[in-house]
C-alpha positions in Angstrom: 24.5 26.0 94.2 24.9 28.3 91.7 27.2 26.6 89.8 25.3 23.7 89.7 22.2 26.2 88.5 24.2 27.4 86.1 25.1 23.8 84.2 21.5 23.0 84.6 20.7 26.0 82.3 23.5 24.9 79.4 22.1 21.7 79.8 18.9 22.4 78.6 20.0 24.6 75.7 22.2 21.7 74.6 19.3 19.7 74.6 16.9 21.9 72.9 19.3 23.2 70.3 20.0 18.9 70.0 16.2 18.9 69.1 15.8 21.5 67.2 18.9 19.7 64.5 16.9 16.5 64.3 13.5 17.8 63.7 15.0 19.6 60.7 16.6 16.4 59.7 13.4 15.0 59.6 11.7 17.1 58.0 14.7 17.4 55.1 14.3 13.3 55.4 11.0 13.2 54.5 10.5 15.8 52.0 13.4 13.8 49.9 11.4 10.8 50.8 8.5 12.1 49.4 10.0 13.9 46.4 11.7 10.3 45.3 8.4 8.5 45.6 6.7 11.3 43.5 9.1 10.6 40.9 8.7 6.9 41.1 5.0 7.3 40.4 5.4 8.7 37.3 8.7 7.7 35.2 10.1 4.3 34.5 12.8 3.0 36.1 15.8 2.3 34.5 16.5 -0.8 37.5 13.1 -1.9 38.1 11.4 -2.2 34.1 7.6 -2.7 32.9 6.3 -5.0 31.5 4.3 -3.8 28.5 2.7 -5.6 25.4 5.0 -5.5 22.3 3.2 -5.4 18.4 3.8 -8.3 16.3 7.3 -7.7 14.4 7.7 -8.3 11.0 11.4 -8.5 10.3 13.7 -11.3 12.1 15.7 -11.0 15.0 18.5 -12.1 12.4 18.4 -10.4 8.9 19.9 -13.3 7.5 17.2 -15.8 8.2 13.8 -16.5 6.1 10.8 -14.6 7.8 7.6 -16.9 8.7 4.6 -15.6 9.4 0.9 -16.8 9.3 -2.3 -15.0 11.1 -5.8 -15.9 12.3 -7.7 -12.9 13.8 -9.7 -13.2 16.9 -13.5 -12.1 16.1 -12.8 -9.1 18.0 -9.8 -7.9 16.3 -10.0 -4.5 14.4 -9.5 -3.8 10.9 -8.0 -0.8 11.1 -6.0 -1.6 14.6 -2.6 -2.7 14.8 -2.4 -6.4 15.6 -1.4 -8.0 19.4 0.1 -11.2 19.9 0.3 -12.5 23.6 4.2 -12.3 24.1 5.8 -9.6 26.4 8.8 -7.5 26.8 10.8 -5.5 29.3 10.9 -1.9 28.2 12.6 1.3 29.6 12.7 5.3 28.4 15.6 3.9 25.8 13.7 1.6 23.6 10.9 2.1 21.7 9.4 1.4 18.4 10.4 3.4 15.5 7.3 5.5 13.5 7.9 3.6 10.0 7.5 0.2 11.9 4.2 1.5 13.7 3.1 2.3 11.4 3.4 -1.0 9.3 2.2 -2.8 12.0 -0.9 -0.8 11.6 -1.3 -1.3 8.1 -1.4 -5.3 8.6 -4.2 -7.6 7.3 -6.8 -8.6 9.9 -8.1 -11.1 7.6 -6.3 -14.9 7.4 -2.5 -15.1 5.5 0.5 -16.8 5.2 3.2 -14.6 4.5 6.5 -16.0 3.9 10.4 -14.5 2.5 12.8 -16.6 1.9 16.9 -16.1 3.1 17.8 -15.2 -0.4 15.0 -12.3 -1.1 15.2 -10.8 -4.4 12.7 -7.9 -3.1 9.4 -8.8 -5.0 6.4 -10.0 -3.6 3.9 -12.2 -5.2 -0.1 -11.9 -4.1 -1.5 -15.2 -4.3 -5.4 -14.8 -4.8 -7.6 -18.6 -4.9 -10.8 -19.8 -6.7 -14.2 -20.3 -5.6 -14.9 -22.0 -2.7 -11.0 -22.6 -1.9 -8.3 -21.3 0.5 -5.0 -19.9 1.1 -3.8 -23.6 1.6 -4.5 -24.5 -2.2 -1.4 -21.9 -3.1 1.1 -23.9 -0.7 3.2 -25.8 -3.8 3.4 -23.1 -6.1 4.1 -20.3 -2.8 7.0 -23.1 -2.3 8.1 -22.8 -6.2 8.3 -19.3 -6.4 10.2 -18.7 -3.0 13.4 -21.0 -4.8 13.3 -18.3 -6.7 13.7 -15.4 -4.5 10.0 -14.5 -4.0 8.7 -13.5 -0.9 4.9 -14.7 -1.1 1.2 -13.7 0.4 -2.1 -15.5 -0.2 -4.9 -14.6 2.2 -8.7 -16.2 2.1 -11.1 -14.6 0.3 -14.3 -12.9 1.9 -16.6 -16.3 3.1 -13.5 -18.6 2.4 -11.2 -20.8 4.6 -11.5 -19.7 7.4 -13.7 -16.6 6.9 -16.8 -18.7 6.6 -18.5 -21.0 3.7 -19.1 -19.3 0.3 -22.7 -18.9 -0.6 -24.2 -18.0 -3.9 -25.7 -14.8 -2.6 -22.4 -13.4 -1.8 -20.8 -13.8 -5.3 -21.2 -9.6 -5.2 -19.7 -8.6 -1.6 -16.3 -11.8 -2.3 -15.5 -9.6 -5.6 -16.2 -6.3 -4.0 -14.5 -6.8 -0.7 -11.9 -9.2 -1.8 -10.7 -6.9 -4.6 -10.0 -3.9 -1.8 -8.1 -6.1 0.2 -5.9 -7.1 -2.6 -5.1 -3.4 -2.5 -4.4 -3.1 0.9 -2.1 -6.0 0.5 -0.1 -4.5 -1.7 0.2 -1.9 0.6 1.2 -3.2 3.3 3.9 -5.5 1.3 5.5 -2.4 0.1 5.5 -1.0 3.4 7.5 -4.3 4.3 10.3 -3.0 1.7 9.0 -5.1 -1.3 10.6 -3.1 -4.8 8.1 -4.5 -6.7 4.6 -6.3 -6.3 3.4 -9.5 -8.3 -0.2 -10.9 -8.5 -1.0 -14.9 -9.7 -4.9 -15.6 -9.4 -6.8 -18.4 -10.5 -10.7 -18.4 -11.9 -12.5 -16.3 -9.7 -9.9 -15.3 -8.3 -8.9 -13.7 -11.3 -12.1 -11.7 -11.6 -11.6 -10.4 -7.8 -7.7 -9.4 -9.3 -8.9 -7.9 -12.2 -11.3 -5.2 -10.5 -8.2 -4.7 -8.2 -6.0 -4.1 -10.2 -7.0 -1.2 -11.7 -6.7 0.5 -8.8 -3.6 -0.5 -8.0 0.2 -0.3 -9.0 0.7 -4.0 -9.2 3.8 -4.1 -11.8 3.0 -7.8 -13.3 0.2 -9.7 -13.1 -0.7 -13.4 -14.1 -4.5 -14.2 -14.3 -5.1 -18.3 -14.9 -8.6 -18.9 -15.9 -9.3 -15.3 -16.4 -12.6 -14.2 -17.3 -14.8 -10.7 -17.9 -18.2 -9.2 -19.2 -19.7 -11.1 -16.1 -23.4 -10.8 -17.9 -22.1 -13.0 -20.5 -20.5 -15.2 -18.1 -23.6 -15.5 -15.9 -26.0 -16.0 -18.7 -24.0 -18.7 -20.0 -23.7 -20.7 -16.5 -26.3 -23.3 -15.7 -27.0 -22.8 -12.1 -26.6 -25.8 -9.4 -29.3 -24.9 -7.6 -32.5 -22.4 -6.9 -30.5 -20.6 -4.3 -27.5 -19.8 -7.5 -30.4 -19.2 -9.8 -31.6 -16.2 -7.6 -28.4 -15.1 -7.1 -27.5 -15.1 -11.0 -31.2 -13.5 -11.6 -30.0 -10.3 -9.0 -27.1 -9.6 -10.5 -28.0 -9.9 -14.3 -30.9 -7.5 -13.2 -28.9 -4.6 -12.0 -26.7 -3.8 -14.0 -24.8 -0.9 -12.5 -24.3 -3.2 -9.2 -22.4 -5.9 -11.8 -20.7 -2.7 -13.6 -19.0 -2.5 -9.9 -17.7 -6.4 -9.7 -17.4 -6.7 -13.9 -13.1 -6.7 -15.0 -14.5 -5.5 -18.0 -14.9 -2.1 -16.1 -11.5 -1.9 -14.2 -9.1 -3.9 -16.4 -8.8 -0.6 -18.9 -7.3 1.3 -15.9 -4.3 -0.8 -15.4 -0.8 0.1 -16.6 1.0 -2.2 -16.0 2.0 -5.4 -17.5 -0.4 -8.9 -17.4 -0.7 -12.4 -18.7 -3.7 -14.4 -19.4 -3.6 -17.9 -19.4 -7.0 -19.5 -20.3 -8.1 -23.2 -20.9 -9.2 -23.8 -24.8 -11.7 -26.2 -23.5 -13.1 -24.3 -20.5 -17.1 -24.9 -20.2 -17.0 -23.0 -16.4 -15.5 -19.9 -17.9 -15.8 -20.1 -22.3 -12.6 -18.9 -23.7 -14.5 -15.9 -25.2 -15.1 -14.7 -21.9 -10.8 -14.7 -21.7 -10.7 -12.9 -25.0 -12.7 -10.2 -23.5 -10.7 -10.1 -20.7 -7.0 -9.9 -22.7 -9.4 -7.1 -24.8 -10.4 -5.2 -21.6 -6.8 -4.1 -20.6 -6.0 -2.2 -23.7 -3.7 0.2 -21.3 -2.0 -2.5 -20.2 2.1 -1.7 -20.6 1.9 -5.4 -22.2 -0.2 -8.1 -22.3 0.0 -11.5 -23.6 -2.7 -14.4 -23.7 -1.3 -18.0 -23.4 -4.0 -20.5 -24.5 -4.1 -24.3 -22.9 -5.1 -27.3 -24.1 -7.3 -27.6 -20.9 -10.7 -27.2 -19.4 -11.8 -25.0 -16.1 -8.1 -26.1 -14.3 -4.6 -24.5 -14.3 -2.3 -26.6 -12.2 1.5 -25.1 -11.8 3.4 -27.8 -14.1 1.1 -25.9 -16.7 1.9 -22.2 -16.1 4.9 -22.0 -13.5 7.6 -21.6 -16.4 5.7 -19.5 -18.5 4.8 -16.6 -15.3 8.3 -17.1 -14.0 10.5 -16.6 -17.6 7.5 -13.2 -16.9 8.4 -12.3 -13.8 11.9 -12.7 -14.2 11.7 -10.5 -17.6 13.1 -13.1 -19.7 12.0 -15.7 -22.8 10.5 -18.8 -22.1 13.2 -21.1 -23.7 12.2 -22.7 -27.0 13.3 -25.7 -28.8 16.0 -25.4 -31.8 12.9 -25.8 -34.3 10.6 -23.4 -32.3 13.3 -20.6 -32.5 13.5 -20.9 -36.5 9.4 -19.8 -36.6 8.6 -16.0 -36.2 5.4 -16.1 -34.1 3.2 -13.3 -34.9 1.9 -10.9 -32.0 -1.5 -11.7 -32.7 -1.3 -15.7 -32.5 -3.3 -16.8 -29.4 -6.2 -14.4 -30.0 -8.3 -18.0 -31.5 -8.4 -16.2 -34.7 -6.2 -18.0 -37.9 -5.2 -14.2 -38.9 -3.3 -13.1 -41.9 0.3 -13.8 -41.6 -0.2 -16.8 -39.8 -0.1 -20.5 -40.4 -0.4 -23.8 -38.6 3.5 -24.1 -38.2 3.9 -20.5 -37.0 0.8 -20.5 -35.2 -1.0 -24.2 -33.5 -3.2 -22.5 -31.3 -4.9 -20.6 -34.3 -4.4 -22.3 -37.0 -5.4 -26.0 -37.5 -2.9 -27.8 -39.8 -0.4 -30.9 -40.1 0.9 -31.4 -36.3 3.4 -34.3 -35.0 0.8 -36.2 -32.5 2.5 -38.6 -30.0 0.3 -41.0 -28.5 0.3 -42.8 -25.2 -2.5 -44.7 -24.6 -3.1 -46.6 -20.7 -5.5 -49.1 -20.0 -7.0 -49.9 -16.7 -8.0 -53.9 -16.5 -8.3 -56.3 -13.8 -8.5 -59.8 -14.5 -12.0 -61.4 -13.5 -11.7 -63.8 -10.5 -9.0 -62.3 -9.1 -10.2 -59.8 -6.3 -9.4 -57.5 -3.9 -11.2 -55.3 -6.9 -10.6 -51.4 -6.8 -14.2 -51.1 -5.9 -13.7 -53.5 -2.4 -10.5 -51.6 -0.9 -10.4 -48.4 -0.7 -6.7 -48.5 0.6 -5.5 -50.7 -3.1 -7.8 -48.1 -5.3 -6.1 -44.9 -3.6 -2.5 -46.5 -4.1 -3.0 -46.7 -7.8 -4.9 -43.7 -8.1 -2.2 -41.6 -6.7 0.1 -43.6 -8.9 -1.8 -42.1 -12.0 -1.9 -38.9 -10.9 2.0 -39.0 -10.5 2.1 -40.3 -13.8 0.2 -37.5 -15.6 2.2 -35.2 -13.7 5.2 -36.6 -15.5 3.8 -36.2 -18.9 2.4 -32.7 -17.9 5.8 -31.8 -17.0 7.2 -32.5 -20.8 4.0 -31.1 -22.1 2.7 -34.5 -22.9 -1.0 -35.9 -22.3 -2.3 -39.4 -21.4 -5.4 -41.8 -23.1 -7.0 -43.5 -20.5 -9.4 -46.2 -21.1 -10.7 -47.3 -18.0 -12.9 -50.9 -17.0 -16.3 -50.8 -14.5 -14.3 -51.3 -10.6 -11.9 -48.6 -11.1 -14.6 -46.0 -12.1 -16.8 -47.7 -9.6 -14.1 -46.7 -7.0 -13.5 -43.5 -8.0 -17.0 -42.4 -7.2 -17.4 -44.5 -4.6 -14.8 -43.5 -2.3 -15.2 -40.3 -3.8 -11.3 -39.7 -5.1 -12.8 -38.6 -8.8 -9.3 -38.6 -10.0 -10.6 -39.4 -13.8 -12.5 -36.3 -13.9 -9.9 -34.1 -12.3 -7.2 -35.6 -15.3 -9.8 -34.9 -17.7 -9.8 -31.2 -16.7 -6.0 -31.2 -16.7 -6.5 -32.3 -20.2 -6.2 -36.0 -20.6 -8.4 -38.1 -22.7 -10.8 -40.6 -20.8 -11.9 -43.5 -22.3 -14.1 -46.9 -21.7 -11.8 -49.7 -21.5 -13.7 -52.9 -22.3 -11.8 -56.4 -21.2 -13.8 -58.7 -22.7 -12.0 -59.3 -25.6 -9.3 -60.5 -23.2 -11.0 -62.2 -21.0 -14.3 -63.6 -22.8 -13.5 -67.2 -21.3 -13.8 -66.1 -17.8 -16.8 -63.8 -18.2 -18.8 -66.2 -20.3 -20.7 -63.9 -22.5 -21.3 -66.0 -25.5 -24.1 -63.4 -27.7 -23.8 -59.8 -29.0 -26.8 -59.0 -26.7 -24.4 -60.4 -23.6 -21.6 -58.6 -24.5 -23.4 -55.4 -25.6 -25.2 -55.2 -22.3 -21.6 -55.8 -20.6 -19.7 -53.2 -22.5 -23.3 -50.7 -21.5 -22.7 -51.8 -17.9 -19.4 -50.3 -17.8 -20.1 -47.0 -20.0 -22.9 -46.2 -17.2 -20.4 -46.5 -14.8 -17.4 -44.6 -16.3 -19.8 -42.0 -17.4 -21.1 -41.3 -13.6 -17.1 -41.0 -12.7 -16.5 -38.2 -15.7 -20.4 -36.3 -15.5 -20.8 -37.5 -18.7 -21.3 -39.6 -21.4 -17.6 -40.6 -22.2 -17.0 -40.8 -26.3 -14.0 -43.6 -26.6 -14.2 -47.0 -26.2 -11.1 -49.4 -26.2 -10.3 -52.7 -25.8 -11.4 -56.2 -27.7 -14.9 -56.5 -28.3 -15.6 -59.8 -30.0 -19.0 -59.0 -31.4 -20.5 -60.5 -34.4 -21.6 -57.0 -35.6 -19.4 -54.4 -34.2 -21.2 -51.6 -35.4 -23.7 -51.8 -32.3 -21.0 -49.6 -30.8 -21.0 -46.8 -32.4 -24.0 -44.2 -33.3 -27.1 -45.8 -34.4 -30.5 -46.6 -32.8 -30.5 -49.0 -29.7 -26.5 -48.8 -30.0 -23.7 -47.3 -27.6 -23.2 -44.0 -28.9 -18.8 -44.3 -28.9 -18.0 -42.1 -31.7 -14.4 -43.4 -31.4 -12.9 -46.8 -30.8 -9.0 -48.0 -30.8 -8.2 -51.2 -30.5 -10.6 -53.5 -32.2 -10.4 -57.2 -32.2 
């Protein structure tokens, strides 16, 4: 009995010492347990990653390949916030974004762009600024020009433009002021993206936005087309549209110190770097005087050149690309054999015949003898023989686009067109609203009346002067609501009895200029 007592006892110690261990297990168990989920809560796990929203990048995920980028902001995004897209990424401890790329990503436009580098980047940037009441889009053949060349490129809509809203006359004040800061903080940001150097190409008032940026800024070259300062001159010479642009002009011209703020005139003497101005000789939007003043303005410019062209208030690219490339790229715009034998003083191009120059050493200056190559188009239909230009729309676009490509090709070798057009074409062109004869007219061609009775008298049965003058009146009207207004040449055959009822007298037509007379 007691042995049996005594295993009893050992027993029970067995079995308390037994519980004793595994309650200190357990306790050692859970405090781990604990420990491991404390430290869960508050690192990332290398196995088991986040998913966290990654900034925009800016440089490809292969060096070698062109960069692509183009932004619309949402209407809540920040100005002064770094920009979101809605992609994702894994992340861990290990990878994270470096300071200098933070911080470009914070110094990114909110506003619309296109920003684009091609493979081949020479390290230059080019700021692509539009005209009134354009967009970024308008830049997309010269962006594609300049990036052959190595450029990497940047055009953004103006303040109210594209796809900032519609540009009103009462916010002439706020597109210069704003835009012209954000031309800054383009530049910026583009050196921020690695660009060595920083271009700028603008065009009308575009080119008055550019000039109040630029000095202010450390743009290196700059090309202004239609440029333009001394904005009260401007204004006072600009017949407004409507009552709304009347106001607006009538604000401005009175406070003086506000237009002081938006005027090149103020801001161009502050540059330092070097600029171009390339201005249309027959510009009535923005007179050429207002150019001079402009050239005049940036007298601390490093250098500065003004190109005159034999256009009105347009500056396409076969005009100006090989002059501002040959100035980007530091080297001459290449000259023909006879060309290179004429020293051109530094002062030709200032509209002024000065001393030391000539008509051979200076065109633009000085009138003289010149070589004049003419190439003169007429527009006819034969009578009787429709579909006319003015009945289908789809025949009248195929041949005005066929124009269009052939004045580019004269354009391209510096040559210009003399189009005499009849009544359906110019009835088309306002019609279906193409206005392709006014558009060559800016880009310098000559537009003309173009009169097919002579050829075609049989058919149209006009037998007295007062039936063919009243004919030949018909289709002035008409050509002069295509131009906006009265055109001055008149071609064709006539077959009048007393031809001078064409020209300038009382009761008459008013041409002031006829070719071709039968």
């Amino acid at each position: 009995m007691r042995r049996q007592s005594g295993y009893r006892s050992m027993d029970r110690a067995i079995i308390a010492i037994l519980a004793i261990t595994m309650l200190i297990l357990g306790s050692v168990f859970v405090t781990y347990f604990l420990f491991a989920q404390g430290r869960g809560a508050t690192t990332t796990s290398i196995t088991k990653p986040t998913k966290v929203k990654k900034p925009v990048k800016t440089s490809p995920s292969k060096p070698t390949q062109a960069v692509t980028e183009s932004f619309t902001p949402s209407p809540r995004t920040s100005k002064t916030t770094e920009l979101e897209t809605g992609e994702s990424t894994w992340t861990s401890e290990r990878s994270t974004y470096s300071e200098a790329t933070k911080r470009v990503e914070a110094m990114k436009p909110s506003f619309p762009y296109i920003y684009e580098k091609p493979e081949g980047w020479n390290g230059k940037c080019i700021i692509f600024v539009h005209g009134m009441g354009r967009d970024k889009s308008v830049w997309r053949r010269d962006m594609d020009e300049f990036k052959r060349h190595g450029y990497c490129v940047f055009a953004f809509d103006l303040p109210y433009h594209g796809e900032r809203g519609r540009y009103d006359p009462s916010r002439f004040y706020d597109v210069i002021k704003q835009g012209s800061q954000e031309i800054i903080l383009i530049e910026k940001f583009l050196r921020a993206e690695g660009a060595s150097e920083v271009y700028l190409i603008s065009r009308s008032l575009g080119s008055i936005v550019s000039g109040v940026a630029l000095g202010a800024s450390g743009v290196e070259k700059a090309a202004l087309l239609l440029a333009s300062a001394n904005l009260s001159y401007v204004l006072s010479e600009v017949e407004p549209r409507t009552e709304k642009e009347r106001a607006a002009i009538q604000e401005l011209l009175s406070s003086p110190d506000k237009l002081k703020e938006i005027d090149p005139l103020y801001h161009l003497p502050s540059y330092k770097g070097m600029i171009e101005f390339h201005c249309g000789k027959r510009d009535k939007l923005l007179p050429p005087e207002s150019c001079i003043m402009a050239y005049e303005a940036a007298s601390s410019a490093k250098k500065r050149k003004i190109i005159w062209h034999d256009l009105g208030h347009a500056m396409p690219l076969e005009e100006y690309f090989d002059y501002v490339l040959a100035f980007f790229e530091g080297a001459k715009k290449a000259e023909t054999g006879l060309l290179a034998l004429v020293d051109i003083p530094e002062s030709c191009g200032n509209g002024v015949c000065d001393v030391g120059e000539d008509w051979r050493s200076c065109p633009y200056d000085c009138i003289g003898r010149r070589l004049l190559v003419a190439f003169q188009l007429h527009i006819e239909e034969l009578p009787g023989h429709p579909p006319y230009y003015n009945e289908s729309r789809e025949v009248f676009m195929e041949y005005a686009d066929t124009l269009d490509r052939l004045a580019k090709v004269f354009e391209k070798h510096g040559a210009k067109l003399s189009i005499q057009t009849e009544k359906p074409f110019a009835d088309a062109d306002v019609k279906f609203g193409r206005f392709i004869l006014r558009e060559l007219e800016a880009r310098g061609h000559g537009i003309g009346v173009q009169s097919h009775l002579g050829h075609h008298i049989k058919e149209l049965g006009l037998e007295t002067d007062e039936e063919k003058l009243g004919y030949n009146r018909a289709v002035k009207e008409v050509v002069a609501e295509a131009l906006g207004h009265e055109p001055t040449n008149l071609g064709g055959g006539f077959e009048l009895e007393n031809v001078s009822l064409l020209g300038v007298c009382p009761g008459c037509l008013g041409f002031v200029s006829m070719t071709a007379l039968e």
